[in-house]
N, C-alpha and C positions, 0 to 999 in steps of 0.2 A: 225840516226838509223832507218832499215827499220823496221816497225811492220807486223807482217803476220800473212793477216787477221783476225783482233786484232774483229770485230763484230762477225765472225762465230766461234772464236775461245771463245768468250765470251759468246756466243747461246750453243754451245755444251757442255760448262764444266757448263753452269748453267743449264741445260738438267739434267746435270752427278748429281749434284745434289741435283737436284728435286729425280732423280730415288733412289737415297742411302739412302732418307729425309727418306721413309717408313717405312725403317731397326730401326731408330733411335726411342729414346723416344720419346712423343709430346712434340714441341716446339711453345711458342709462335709466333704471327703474327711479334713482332719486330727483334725476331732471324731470322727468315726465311728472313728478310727483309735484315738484317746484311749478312747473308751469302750471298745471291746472290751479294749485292753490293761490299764487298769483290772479290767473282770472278771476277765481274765484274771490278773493279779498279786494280785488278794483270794484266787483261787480256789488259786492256789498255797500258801497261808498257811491255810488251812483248815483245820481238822482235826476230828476224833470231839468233841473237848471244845468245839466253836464251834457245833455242831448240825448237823441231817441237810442232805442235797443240797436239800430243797427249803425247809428253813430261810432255807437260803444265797442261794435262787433270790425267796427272798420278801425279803429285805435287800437285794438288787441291785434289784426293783423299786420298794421305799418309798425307799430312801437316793440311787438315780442318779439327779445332777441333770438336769432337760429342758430347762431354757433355760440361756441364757447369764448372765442375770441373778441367777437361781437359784445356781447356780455359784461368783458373784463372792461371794455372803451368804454362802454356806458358806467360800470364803476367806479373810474379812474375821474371821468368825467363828472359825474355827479360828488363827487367825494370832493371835488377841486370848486366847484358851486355851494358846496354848502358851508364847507370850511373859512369861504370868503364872508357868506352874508352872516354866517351866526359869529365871525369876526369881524364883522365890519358893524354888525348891530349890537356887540360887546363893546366893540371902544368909543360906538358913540353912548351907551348906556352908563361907562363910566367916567367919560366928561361929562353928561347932563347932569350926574348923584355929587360930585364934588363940591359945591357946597354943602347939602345936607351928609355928606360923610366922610367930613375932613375936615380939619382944625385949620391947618394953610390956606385955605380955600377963602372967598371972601362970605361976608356971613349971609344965610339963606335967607334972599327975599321968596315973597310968594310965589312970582312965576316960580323959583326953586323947589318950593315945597310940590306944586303943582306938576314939574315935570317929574321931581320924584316918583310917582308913580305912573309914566310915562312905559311905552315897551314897544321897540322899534322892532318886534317880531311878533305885534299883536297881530297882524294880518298877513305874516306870512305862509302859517297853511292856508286861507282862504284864495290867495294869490296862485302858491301852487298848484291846489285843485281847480282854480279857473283857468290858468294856462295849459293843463293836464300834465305841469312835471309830475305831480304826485301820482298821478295814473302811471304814467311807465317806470316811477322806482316800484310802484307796488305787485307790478306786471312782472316784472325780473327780479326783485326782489323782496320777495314775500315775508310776510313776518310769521316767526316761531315762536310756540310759546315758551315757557318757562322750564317745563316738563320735555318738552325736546330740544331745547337748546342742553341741558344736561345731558340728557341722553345719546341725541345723537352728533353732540360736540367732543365727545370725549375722540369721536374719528375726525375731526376737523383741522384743516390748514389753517394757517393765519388768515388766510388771504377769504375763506369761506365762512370763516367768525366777524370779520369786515364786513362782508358781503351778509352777514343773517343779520348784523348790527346798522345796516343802512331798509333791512328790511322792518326795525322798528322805530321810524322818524315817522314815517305816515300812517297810523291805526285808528285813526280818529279825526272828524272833524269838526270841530269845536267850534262857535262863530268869534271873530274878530273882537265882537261888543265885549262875548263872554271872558275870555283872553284878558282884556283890557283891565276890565272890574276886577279879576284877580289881582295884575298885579297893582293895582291902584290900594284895595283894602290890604296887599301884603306891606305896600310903601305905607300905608298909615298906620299901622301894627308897628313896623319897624321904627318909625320916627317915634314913636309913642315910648317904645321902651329905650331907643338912644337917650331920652332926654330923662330915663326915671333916673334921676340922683339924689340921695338921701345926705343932706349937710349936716354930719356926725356932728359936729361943734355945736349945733343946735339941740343935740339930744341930753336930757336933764335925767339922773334919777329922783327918786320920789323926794330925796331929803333934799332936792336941787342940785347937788353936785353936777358939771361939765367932766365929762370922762374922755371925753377926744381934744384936739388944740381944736380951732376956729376955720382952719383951710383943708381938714378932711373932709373928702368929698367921695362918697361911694356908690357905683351901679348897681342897679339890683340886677339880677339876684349877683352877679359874678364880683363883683369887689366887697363886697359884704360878705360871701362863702369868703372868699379869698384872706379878709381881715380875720374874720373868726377862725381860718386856720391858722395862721399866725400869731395866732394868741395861747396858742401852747407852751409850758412855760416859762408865762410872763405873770409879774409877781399880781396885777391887776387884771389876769388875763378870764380868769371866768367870770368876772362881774360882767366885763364887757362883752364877753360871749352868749350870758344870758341878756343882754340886754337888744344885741345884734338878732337874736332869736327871737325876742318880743317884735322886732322891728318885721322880721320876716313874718312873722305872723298876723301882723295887722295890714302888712300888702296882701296878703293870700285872701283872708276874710275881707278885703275892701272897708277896713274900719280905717284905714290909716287916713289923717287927714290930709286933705286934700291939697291943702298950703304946704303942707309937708314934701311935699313929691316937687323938687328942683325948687324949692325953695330958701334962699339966701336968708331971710329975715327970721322965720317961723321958727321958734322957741318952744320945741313941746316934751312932754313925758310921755314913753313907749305903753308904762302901763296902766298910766288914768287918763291919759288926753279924751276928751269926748269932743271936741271940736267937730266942726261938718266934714264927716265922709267923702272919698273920693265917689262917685256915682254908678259903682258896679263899672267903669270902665274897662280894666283889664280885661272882665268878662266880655263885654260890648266887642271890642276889637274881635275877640273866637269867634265867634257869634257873626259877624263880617266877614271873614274869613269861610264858615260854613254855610253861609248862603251865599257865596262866589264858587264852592263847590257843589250847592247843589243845583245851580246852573249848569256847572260841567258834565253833571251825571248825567240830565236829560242826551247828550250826542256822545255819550258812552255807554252803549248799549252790551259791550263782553266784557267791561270792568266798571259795574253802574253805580259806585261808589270813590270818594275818596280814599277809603281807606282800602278797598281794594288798587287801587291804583297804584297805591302809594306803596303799599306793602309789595305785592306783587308783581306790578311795573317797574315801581322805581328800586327799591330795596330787594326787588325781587327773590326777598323770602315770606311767605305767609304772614301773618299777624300771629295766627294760631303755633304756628311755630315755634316764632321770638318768647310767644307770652307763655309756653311751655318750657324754653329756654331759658328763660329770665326767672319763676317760679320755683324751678329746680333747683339752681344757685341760692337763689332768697331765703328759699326754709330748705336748705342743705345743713347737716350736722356741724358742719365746718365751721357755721356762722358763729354760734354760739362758743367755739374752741376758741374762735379768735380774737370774740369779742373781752373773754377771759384774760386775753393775755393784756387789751388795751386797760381791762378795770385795774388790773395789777399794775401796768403800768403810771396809771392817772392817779392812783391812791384813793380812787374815789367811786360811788358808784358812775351809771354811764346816764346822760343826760342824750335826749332826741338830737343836738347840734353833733355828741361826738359821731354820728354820725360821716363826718368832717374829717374824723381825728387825721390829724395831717404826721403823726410821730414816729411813723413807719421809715418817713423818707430820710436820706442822707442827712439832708439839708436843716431835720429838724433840731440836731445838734451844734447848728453854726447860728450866728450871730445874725440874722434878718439886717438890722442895721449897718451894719459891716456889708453886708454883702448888697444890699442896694445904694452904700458910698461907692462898692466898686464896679459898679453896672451905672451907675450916672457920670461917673469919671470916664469910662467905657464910651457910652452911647451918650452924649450930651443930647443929641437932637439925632431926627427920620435917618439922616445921609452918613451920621456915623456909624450904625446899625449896618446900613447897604453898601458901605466901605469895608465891613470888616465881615462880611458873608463869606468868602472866598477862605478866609484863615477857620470860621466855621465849620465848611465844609472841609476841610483838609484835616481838622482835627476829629472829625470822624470817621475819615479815613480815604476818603478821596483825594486822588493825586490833584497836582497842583493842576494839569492844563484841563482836566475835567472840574473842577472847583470854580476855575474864572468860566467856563464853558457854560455851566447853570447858572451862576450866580449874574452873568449878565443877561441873564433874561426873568428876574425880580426885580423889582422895585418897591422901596418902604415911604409909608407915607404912615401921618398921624391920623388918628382915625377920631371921631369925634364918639364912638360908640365903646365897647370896650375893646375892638379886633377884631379880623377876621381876615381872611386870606381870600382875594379873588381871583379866580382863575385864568390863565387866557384859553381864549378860545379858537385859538388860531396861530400858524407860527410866525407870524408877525406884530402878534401882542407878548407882554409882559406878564407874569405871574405880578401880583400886587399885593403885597404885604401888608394890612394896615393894623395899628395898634394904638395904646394914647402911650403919649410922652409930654407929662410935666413941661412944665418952664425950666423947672432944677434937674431935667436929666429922666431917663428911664428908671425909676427902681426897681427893686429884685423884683417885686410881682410882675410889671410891665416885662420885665428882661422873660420873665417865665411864660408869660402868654406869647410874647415875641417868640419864641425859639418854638413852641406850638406853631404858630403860623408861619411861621420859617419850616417846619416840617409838611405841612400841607403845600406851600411853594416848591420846595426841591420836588415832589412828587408830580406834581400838576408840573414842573419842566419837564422831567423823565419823561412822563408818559405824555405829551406832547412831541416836544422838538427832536427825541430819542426814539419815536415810536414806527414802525414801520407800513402804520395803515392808517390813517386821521379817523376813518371809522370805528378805531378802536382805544382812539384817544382818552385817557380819562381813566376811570378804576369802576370794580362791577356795581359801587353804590358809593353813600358818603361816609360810611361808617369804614369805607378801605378806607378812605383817606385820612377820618379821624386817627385809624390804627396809624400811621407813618406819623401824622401829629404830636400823639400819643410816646411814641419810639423816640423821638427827637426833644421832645420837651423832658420826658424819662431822667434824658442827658445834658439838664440846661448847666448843672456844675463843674462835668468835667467837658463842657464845651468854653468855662471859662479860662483866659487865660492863666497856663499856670497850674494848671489843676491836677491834682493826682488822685482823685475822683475813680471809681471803678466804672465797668463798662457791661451794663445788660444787667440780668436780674438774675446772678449768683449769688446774691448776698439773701439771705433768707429773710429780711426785714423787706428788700423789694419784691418778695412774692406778695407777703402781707399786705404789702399795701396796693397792691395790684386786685389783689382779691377783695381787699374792705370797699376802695374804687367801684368793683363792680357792682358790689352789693349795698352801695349808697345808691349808684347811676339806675340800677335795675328797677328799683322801687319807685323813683322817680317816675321811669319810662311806663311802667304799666301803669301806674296813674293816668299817663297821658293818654296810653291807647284806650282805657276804658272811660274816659270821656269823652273821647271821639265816637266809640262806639252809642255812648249816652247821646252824643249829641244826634246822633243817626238815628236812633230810637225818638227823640221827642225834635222833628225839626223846628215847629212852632215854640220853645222855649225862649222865653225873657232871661235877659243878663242876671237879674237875681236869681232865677232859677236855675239859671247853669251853675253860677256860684255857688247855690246851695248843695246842689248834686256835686259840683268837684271836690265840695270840704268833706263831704260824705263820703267818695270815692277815696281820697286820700287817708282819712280815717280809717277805711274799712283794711285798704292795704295795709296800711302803719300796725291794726292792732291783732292783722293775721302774723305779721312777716317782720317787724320791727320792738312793736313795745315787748315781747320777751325778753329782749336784749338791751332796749336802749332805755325803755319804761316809757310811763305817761300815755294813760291811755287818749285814743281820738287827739292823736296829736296831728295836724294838717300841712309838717313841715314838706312833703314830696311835693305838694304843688304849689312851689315857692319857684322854678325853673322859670326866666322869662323867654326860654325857647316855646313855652307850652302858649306863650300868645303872639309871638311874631314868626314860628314859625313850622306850621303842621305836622305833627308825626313826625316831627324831626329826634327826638331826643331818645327813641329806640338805634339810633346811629351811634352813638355811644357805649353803653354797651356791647354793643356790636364789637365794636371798635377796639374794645379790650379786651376781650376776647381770639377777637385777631390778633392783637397786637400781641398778646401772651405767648401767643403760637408763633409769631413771627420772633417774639423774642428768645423764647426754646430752639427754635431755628439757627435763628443765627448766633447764638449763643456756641453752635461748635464752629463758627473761623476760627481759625489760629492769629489770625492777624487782625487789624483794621482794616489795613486795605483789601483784603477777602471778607471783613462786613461789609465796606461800601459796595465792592463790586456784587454784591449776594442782593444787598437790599437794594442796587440799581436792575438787577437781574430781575427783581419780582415784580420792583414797579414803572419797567417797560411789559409786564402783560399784558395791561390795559383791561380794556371795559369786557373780560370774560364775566360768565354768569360768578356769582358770590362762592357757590359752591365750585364749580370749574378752578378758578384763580388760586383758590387756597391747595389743592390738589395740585397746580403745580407749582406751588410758591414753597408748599411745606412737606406734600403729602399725605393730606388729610384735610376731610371738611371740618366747617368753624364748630369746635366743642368746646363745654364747658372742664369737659374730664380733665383735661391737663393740668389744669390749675386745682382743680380739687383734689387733683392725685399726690400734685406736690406740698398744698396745704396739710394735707391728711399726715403728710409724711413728718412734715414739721411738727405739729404739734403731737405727736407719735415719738420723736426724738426728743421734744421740750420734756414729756414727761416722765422721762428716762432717766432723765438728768436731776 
């Protein structure tokens, strides 16, 4: 798109007015400051196909609002426009996905698969800069960046953090085609790793032994993590652990064979199969994915990267931040104290899976078995799960008519992938629940991801249908959300019925394991960002070559930040994550996530009651979509640190060696 001459055309209409300012009431220094920056970001977005300089000069003078009153109609109004189309282009995007991501659904023909990635908002910025809405929100509503929404947020009304957050819907314009190709390569990413499942019953050791029954069937990576924690123990539990780790190892490296992947029939051993390779695919899909962003960079000229974008738009914390943030914790002295306490505990040295070690939590002293008879007896099926939400809520401490109040505006449905909670985006839609559920019932693992996405639900209602600006709908990135996720699943035991379960993380075994949490997720997450960063450095790379660069990447992290503690050198288990191929820079959100979530649990760790937790944690997350730092200042009173949790760690194993 050519812009014409987008500086003189910016000089005259802030000219235009300065001269009309005179006619006007007195405005303060910050308004005059808004309007020019206003012209000034229309005028950068301009172009030959929007019409001549004095076109443009004639739209700044009909559409800039003059009073203040004037201003609030135009955001009441626009807020009431957008709220519709990005809900009305939500509920038609989750009836088109219902076959490909739901088990009740009937099974996905191709138009199916075809409209999966489908996006009934591929052309709505191109729409709104041809009608020129985009021109009068950008005109009155200017966008901030990052650095002055902090700063000069900390003076801000609700109603003016609305108002900056409607000033960042229009910074960019992107074309339609470009839009489109995203999300199509994300919908083939995603279907790609809905369907990786590994038929345990199929897997042989070397002397042929069957170690699982015939109707195990597990996701990568999330039901494999999931089984190998579970295997703590159990009297056959590390044979299968190593063998669950050979298995993760040969999807990373692209050795595993191909028949292997949702294969019913395929009969193989983890560690001699040489059967034909899957095809560097998993890489392929990145690789798809990074050339649909660097399509996006060319008409992102003040954020010319993904990973700027992503960090600092979306996450709206740096990379260089996180990955100073996450570094810190990884080789923190801590690590090693802790990792002390798990060797003691295992009787054994520490192998790269315990990684995993799951022995911190309550739950690792109850019977697994037992406890997923009474979560299938529970939740037979989706509707007895969304029947018994409301007794959920209550037992966390919300009163009864605020309980039925959220809970009917969830919905559970079976999910064909391994879960995930989707949002509404509007307050005419549903929060949507989705998770897998058996033929025989939810078991304990499903009941524990459910109560996750049960926690991303209750949030995404609060800060929807509870909220007092739609512009401020939502939380300041997704790793708030994982933290309430995070909070709630924490509690999936004493959310069952019956339970006498404790409540937050007083018990010095849930810091532990809050803190091993992070320091498994951490290593993980900079894996990812530094092969996004690899991938930005060589655009022209082949799926083998990214391949070879991520095992290397994961290596290098593993044998700075990991093999001291866990051994085996060039071990390549961090980039085992399938968030790292269907879904960009997502898996620094985690992290994140517990982090907050530690700070919110310190937090709210002083109510006296339940019902002063639920009103506290309903209290934070009606903030909504404040900047990451803003939200935590007034959630908790202080930005997201690592210090908390390494202070209380510190403490611990400081009192362990007393004793």
């Amino acid at each position: 798109m050519k812009h014409i001459s987008i500086y003189v055309c910016a000089l005259c209409a802030m000219l235009f007015v300065a001269c009309t300012q005179s006619q006007q009431k007195t405005m303060t220094a910050n308004e005059d400051s808004r309007e020019a920056r206003g012209v000034a970001q229309a005028a950068a977005l301009w172009t030959e196909q929007d019409g001549s300089q004095e076109e443009f000069e004639q739209l700044v003078k009909d559409y800039q609002c003059q009073t203040d009153s004037e201003r609030v109609a135009l955001f009441e109004s626009l807020s009431r426009i957008f709220e519709q189309v990005y809900q009305s282009a939500d509920m038609l995007t989750v009836e088109l996905l219902r076959p490909t991501q739901l088990t009740n659904a009937s099974e996905p023909q191709t138009p199916d698969w075809i409209m999966s990635g489908y996006s009934p908002l591929a052309h709505f910025s191109d729409d709104m800069f041809a009608n020129k809405l985009a021109f009068i929100t950008i005109l009155n509503f200017p966008h901030y960046s990052l650095e002055e929404k902090n700063r000069l947020g900390r003076n801000w009304t609700r109603q003016e953090w609305a108002m900056a957050r409607m000033g960042d819907v229009f910074t960019t314009r992107v074309p339609a085609e470009v839009n489109a190709r995203m999300t199509q390569v994300l919908a083939n990413a995603e279907n790609y790793i809905a369907d990786y499942n590994i038929y345990m019953g199929n897997l042989r050791t070397e002397d042929g032994r069957q170690l699982w029954p015939e109707d195990k069937i597990l996701l990568s990576h999330w039901n494999l993590r999931d089984e190998l924690k579970a295997l703590y123990g159990k009297e056959d539990g590390q044979e299968k652990q190593e063998m669950i780790y050979q298995v993760m190892k040969r999807i990373v490296e692209q050795s595993i064979p191909a028949e292997a992947i949702n294969g019913s029939e395929f009969v193989w051993k983890p560690y001699s199969d040489v059967s034909e390779a899957e095809p560097f695919t998993r890489y392929a899909k990145i690789l798809d994915i990074a050339h649909a962003l660097f399509e996006e960079d060319r008409y992102c000229p003040s954020a010319p990267s993904g990973i700027i974008r992503n960090f600092e738009e979306g996450v709206e914390i740096p990379a260089e931040e996180l990955d100073s943030l996450f570094r810190a914790l990884v080789g923190s002295k801590q690590v090693a104290q802790v990792a002390s306490i798990i060797k003691s505990r295992l009787g054994r040295d520490l192998r790269p899976y315990d990684i995993w070690y799951d022995g911190f939590k309550a739950r690792a002293s109850l019977n697994e078995d037992e406890l997923s008879a009474q979560t299938r007896k529970l939740y037979p099926d989706a509707n007895a799960f969304a029947a018994d939400m409301p007794r959920l809520l209550q037992q966390m401490g919300f009163y009864a008519e605020d309980a039925r109040a959220i809970a009917q505006h969830i919905v559970v449905e079976p999910a064909r992938g391994s879960g995930h909670a989707w949002p509404c985006l509007g307050r005419k839609e549903d929060a949507r629940l989705r998770t897998r559920i058996p033929a025989n019932g939810m078991d304990y693992k499903g009941y524990n991801i459910a109560v996750h996405e049960f926690g991303h639900c209750v949030e995404q209602v609060l800060d929807m249908y509870f909220i007092d600006h739609y512009m401020l709908s939502s939380v300041p990135n997704t790793a708030y959300t994982e933290a309430s996720a995070f909070l709630w699943q924490h509690r999936d035991l004493q959310l069952l019925p019956g339970s006498k379960m404790g409540n937050g993380i007083k018990d010095p075994n849930e810091v532990l394991d809050q803190f091993w949490s992070m320091y498994e997720i951490m290593g993980v997450s900079l894996v990812d960002m530094s092969m996004w960063k690899w991938i930005y450095a060589h655009p022209k790379a082949t799926a083998k070559e990214l391949c070879e660069a991520t095992l290397q990447i994961a290596k290098d992290v593993w044998n700075q930040y990991y093999e001291p503690v866990l051994g085996e050198h060039d071990c390549i288990l961090l980039a085992v994550y399938s968030h790292m191929v269907n879904t960009p820079m997502y898996l620094p959100n985690y992290p994140l996530g517990h982090i907050v979530q530690y700070q919110l649990e310190e937090h709210l760790a002083q109510c006296k009651t339940q019902a002063d937790f639920a009103d506290e944690y309903a209290r934070i997350y009606k903030l909504g979509r404040l900047t990451p730092k803003e939200w935590m200042i007034q959630a908790v009173g202080a930005a997201p640190s690592i210090d908390p949790i390494l202070r209380a760690v510190d403490k611990l194993c400081a009192e362990s060696q007393k004793q």
